[in-house]
N, C-alpha and C positions, 0 to 999 in steps of 0.2 A: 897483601900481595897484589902486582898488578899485571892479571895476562899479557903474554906476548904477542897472542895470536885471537883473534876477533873465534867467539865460539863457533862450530860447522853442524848445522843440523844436517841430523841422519835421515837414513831411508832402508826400507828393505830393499826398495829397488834398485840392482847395481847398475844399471843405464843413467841414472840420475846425475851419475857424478858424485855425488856425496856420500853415498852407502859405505864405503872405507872410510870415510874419514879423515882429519889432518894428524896424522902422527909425526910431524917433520919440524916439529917447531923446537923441542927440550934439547935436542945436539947443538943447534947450530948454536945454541942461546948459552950451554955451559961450555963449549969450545968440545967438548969429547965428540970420538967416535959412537955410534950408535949401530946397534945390527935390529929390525924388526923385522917380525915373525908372524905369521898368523895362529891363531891361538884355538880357532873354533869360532862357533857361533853362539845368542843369546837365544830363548826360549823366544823371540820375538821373531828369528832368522837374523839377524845384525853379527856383521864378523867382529870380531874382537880379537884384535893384536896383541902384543908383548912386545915391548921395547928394550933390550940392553943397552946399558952405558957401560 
């Protein structure tokens, strides 16, 4: 398989810009709607989403 979207290194820190991360790439790429959601966070503080299609 070949990504769509150049990987996004993370951060704890949410001023960086990157601490969320790129979740916007899998919709636009299968044509569907998409709804995401926040999901919580990792033992590390890093939030972690949930995508519906």
């Amino acid at each position: 398989p070949t990504p769509i979207a150049p990987d996004v290194e993370t951060s704890a820190d949410p001023d960086d810009g990157y601490g969320w991360g790129d979740n916007r790439q899998l919709s636009p790429a299968t044509g569907f709607p998409a709804l995401t959601v926040p999901a919580g966070f990792t033992t590390d503080g890093l939030p972690v989403g949930l995508e519906f299609l």
